[in-house]
VEXDREN-2710 file (C-alpha; in Angstrom, 1 decimal):
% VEXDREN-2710
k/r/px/py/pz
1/UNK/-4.3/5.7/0.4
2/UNK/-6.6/8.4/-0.5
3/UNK/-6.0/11.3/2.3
4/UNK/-8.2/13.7/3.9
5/UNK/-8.0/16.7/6.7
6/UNK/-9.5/17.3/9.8
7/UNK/-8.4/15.0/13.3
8/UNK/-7.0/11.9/12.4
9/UNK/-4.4/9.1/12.9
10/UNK/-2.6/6.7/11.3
11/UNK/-5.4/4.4/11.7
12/UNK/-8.4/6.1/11.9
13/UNK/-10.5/9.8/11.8
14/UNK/-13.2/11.6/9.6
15/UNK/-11.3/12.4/6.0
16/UNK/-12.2/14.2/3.5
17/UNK/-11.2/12.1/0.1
18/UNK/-7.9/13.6/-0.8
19/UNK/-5.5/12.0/-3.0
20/UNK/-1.9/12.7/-1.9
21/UNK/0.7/13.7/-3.8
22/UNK/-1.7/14.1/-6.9
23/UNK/0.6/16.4/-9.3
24/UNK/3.5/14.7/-8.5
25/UNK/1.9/11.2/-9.7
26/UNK/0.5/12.8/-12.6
27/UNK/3.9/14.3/-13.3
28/UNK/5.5/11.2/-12.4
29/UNK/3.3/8.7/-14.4
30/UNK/3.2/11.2/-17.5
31/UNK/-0.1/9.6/-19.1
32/UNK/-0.1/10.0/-22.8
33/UNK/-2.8/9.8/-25.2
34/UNK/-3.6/6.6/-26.2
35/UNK/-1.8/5.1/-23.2
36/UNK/-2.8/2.3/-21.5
37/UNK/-2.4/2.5/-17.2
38/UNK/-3.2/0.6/-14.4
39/UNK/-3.8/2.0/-11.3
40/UNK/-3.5/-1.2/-8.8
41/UNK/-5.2/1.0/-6.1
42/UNK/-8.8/2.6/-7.0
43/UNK/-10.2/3.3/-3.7
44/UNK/-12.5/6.3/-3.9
45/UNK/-10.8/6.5/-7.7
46/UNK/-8.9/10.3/-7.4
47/UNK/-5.8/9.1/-8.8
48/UNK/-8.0/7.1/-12.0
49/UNK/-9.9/10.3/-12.5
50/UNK/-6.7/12.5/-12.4
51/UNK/-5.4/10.0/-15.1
52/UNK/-7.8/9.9/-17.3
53/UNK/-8.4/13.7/-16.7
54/UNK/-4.8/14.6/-18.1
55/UNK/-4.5/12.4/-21.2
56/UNK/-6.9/10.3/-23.8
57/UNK/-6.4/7.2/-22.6
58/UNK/-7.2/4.4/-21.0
59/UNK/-7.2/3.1/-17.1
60/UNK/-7.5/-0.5/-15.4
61/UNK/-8.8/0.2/-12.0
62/UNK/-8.1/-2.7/-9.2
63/UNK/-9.0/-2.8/-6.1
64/UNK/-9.6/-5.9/-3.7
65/UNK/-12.2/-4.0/-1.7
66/UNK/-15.7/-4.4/-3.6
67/UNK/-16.8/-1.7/-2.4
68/UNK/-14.4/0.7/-3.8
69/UNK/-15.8/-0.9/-7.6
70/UNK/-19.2/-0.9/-6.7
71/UNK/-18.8/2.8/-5.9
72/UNK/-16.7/3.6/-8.6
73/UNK/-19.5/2.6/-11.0
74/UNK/-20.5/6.3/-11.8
75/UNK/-17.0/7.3/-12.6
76/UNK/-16.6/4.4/-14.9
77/UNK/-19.9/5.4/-17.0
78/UNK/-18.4/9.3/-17.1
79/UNK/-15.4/7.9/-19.1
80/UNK/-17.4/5.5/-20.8
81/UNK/-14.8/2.9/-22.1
82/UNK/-11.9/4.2/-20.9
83/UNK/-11.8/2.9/-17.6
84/UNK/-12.4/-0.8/-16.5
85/UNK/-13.1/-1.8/-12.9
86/UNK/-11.8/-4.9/-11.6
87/UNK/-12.2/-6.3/-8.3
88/UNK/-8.9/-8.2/-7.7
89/UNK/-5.7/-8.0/-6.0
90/UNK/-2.9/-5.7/-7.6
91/UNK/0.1/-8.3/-7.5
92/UNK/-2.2/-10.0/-10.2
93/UNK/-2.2/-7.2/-12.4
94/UNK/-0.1/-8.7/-15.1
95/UNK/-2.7/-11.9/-15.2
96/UNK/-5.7/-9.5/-15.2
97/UNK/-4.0/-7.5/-17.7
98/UNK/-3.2/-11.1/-20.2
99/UNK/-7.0/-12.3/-19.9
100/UNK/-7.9/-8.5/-21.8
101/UNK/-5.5/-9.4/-24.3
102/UNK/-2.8/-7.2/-23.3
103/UNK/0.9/-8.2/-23.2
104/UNK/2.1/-4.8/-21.8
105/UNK/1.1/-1.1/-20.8
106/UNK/2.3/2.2/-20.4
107/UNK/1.8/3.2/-16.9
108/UNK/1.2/1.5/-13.2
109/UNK/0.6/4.0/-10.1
110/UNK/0.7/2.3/-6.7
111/UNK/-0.9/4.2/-3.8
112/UNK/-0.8/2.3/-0.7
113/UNK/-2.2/1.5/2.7
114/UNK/-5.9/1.5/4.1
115/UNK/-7.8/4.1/2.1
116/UNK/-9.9/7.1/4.0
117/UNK/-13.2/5.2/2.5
118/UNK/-12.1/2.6/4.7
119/UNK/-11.2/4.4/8.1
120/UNK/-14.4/6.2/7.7
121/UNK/-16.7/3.5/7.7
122/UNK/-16.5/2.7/11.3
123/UNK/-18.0/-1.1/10.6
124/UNK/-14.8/-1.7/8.6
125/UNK/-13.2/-2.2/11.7
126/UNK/-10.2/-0.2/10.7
127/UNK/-10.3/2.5/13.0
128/UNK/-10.9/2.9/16.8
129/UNK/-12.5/6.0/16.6
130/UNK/-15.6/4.5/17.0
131/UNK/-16.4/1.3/18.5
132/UNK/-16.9/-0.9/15.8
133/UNK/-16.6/-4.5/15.0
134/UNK/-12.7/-5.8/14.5
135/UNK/-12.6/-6.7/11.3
136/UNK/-9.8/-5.1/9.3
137/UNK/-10.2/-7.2/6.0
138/UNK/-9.6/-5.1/2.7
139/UNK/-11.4/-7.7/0.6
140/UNK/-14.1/-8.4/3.4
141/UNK/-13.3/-11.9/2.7
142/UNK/-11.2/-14.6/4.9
143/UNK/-10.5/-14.5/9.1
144/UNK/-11.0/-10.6/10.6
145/UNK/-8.8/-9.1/13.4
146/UNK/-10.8/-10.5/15.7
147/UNK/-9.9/-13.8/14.6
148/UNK/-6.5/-13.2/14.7
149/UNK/-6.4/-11.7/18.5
150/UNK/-8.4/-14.3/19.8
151/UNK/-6.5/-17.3/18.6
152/UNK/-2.4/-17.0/18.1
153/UNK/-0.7/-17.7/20.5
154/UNK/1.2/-14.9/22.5
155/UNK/4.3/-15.6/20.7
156/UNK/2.9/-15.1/17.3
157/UNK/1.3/-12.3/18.5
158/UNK/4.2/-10.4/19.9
159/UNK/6.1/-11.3/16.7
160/UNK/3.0/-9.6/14.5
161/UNK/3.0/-6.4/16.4
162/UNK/6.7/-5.6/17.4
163/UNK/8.1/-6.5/13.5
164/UNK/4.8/-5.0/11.5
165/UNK/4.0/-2.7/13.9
166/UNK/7.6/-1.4/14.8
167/UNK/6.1/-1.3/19.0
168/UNK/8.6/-1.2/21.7
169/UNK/6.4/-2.6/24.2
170/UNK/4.7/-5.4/21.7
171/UNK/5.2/-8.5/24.4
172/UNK/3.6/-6.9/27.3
173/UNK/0.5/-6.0/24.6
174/UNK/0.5/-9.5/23.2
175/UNK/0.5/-10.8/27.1
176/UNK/-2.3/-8.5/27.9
177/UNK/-4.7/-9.6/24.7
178/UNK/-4.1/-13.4/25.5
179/UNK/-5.0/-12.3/29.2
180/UNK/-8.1/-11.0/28.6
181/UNK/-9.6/-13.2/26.2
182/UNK/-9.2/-15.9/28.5
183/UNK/-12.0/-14.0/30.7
184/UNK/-13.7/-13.2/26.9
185/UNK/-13.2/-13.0/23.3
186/UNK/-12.0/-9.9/22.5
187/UNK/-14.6/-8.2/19.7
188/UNK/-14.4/-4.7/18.9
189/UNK/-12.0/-2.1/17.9
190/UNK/-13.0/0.1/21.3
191/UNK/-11.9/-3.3/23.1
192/UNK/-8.2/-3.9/21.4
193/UNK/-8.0/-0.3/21.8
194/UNK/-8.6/0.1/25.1
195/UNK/-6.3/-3.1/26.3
196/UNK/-3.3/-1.3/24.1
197/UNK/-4.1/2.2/25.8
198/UNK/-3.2/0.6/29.1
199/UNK/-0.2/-1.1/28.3
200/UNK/1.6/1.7/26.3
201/UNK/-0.3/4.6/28.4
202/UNK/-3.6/6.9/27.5
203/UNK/-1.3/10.0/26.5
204/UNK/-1.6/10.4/22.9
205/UNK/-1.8/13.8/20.5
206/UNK/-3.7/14.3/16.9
207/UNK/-0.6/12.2/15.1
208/UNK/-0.5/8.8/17.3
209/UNK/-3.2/7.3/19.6
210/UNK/-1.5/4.9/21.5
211/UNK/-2.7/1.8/19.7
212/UNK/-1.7/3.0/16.7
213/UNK/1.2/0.4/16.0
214/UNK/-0.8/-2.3/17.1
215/UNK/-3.9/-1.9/14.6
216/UNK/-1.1/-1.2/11.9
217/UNK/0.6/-4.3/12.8
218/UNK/-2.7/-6.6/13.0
219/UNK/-4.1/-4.9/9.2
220/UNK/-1.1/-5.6/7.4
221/UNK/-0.5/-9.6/8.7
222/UNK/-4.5/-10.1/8.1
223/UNK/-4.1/-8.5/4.3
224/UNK/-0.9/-9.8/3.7
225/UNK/0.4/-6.3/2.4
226/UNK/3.9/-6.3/3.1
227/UNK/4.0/-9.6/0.5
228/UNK/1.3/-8.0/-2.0
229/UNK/3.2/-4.9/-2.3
230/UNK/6.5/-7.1/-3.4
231/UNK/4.2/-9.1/-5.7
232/UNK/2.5/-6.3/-7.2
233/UNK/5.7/-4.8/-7.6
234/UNK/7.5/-7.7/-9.9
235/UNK/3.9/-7.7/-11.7
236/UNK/4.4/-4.3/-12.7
237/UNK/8.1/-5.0/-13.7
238/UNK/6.8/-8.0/-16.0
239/UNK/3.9/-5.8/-17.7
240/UNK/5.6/-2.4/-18.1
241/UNK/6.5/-1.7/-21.8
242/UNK/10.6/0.0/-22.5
243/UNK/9.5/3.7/-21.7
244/UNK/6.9/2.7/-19.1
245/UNK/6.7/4.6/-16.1
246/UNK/5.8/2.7/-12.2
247/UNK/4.7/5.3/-9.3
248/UNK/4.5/3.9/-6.0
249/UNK/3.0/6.5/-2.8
250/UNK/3.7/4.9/0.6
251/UNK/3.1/6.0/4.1
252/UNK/5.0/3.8/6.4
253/UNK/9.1/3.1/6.7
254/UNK/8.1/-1.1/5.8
255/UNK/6.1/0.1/2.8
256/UNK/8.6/2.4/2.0
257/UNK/12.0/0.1/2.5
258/UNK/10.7/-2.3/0.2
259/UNK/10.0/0.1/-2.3
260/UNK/13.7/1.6/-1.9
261/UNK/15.2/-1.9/-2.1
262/UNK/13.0/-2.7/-5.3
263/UNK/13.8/0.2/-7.1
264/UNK/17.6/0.0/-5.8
265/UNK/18.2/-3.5/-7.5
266/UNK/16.2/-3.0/-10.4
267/UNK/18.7/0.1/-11.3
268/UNK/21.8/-0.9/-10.3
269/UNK/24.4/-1.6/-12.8
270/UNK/25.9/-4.9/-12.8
271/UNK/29.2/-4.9/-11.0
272/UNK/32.2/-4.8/-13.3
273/UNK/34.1/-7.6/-13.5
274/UNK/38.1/-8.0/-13.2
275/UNK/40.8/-10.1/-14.5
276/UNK/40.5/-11.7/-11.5
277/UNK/36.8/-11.8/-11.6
278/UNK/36.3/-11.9/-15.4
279/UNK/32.8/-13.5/-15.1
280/UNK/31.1/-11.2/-12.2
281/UNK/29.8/-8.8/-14.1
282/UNK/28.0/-11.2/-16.7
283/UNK/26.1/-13.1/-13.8
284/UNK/24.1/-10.0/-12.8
285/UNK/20.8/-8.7/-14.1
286/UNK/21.0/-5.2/-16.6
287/UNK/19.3/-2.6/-15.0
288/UNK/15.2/-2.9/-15.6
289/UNK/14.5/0.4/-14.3
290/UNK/16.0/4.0/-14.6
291/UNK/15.1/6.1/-11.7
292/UNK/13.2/8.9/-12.2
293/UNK/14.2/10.6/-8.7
294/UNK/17.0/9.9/-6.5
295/UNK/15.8/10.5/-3.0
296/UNK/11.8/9.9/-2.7
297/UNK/9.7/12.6/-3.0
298/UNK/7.8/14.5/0.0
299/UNK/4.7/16.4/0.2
300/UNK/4.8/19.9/0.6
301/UNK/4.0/21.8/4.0
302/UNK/1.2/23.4/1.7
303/UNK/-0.5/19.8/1.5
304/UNK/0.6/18.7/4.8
305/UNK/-1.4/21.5/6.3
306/UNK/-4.5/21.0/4.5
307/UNK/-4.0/17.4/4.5
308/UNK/-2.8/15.8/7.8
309/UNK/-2.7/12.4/6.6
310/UNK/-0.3/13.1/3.9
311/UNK/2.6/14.1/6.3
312/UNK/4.2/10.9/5.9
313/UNK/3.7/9.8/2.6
314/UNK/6.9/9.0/0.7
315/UNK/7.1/9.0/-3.7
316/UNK/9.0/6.7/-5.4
317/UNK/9.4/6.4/-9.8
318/UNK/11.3/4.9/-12.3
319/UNK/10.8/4.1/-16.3
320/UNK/11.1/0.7/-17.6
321/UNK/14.3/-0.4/-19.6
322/UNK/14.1/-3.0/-22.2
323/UNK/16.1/-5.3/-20.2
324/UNK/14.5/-8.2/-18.8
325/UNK/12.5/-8.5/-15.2
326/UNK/14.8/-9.8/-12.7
327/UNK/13.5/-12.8/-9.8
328/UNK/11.6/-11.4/-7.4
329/UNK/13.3/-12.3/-3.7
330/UNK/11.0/-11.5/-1.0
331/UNK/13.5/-11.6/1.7
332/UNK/16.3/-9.5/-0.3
333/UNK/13.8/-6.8/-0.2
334/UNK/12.6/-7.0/3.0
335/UNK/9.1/-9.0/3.4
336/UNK/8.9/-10.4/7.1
END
């Protein structure tokens, strides 16, 4: 998610484009010359530049939004052929990575969520800032928000917004969408919005506007991201060379508990086993990642101040072992 200041929410405001956490990722991520890293997230491209800024080497750049690579065309002729664009999603980055003839790489940075690009361009349908067609679609391809609010049924609408979007009062929203697109469809942002704001109540400060959870809720069931992030996650555990370094930025507790869990039982050691037991301890996995920090890293109040949007972004790291990837379990690590 590239960041910005100025009045904003979790789903929506004018941004500057900020990339969070910047030094720690560089630091993290350690790009060394003739490295070769993928950043799985491009958006407006501050992590890529910052990359290829700090060392000689070389960047893949993916992001499902074509946008984001059309308007990182400038950046890519500054670094001439260092830096490839490719307009695909990031749990694929091991394929994408295989068809340039590569078998492995040094590096993958992970910055997640809706990027600032995205808020801002009220048409998106992102934000309710402005009143905007509901769209929500990262890769502008497939049904829109609109789609989805006018045609689940309550039940599966309840189910979307109380376990994506965490939201207490998720049945009495979902009852109230079905309830007024049966007088008519319901198209715009300022619409969903407004329907929410009722429910839950108009009170809100410059953190959480009221329909907050629910837009949350609805983007990441339309794009899939919860399962993406657990893809992309085993891709970069399949790719990454011994020594190889995976940063991940999120900005929500579900983004962020599936990271934890990923990272937790990729460096575990295997239980010992026992005389009792003598086999349990050859039937688990060898640790495939070393931790490069304990507890995930926070921005600083400096950043937070300058930078609303990066209050609740959370940084995870670890280095590749030589030890093979492990089976990726979506629901061991958390995927609705």
């Amino acid at each position: 998610m590239m960041a910005g200041s100025g009045r904003s929410t979790a789903v929506g405001g004018p941004a500057r484009h900020h990339p969070v956490m910047l030094s720690e990722v560089i630091q993290a991520l350690e790009p060394k010359d003739g490295a070769i890293v993928i950043d799985g997230t491009f958006g407006a491209g501050g992590y890529t530049k910052a990359i290829l800024d700090s060392a000689d080497c070389k960047v893949i750049a993916i992001d499902r939004d074509p946008d984001a690579i059309v308007e990182g065309a400038p950046l890519a002729a500054l670094f001439g052929g260092r830096l490839m664009l490719v307009n695909a999603r990031y749990s694929d980055m091991d394929a994408i990575a295989a068809a340039l003839g590569l078998e492995a790489v040094d590096g993958v940075a992970l910055d997640l969520g809706v990027s600032s690009m995205q808020l801002d361009r009220s048409e998106r349908g992102f934000s309710f800032m402005k009143d905007a067609p509901l769209d929500m679609r990262m890769g502008k391809d497939g049904p829109t928000a609109a789609d989805i609010v006018n045609t689940l049924s309550e039940k599966e609408l309840a189910g979307i917004i109380g376990r994506l979007g965490e939201e207490r009062r998720a049945r009495a929203i979902a009852k109230a969408i079905v309830k007024r697109r049966a007088e008519k469809p319901i198209e715009t942002t300022g619409e969903l919005a407004e329907i929410v704001a009722r429910v839950v109540g108009r009170k809100w400060d410059e953190t959480k506007h009221p329909a907050t959870r629910t837009f949350q809720a609805l983007r990441l069931y339309l794009n899939e991201e919860l399962e993406e992030l657990a893809k992309g996650l085993a891709a970069a555990e399949r790719l990454l060379k011994a020594g190889g370094r995976l940063v991940v930025v999120t900005f929500h507790s579900l983004e962020d508990r599936i990271a934890k869990r990923f990272f937790a039982s990729r460096s575990a050691p295997p239980p010992k086993g026992s005389r009792h037991l003598p086999e349990q301890g050859r039937a688990a996995p060898a640790p495939s990642f070393r931790l490069l920090n304990r507890r995930p890293l926070e921005p600083n109040q400096r950043e937070i101040a300058e930078n609303p949007r990066a209050r609740s972004a959370r940084l995870r790291a670890a280095e590749r072992t030589e030890a093979p990837s492990h089976p990726l379990d979506l629901a061991a690590l958390g995927v609705p």
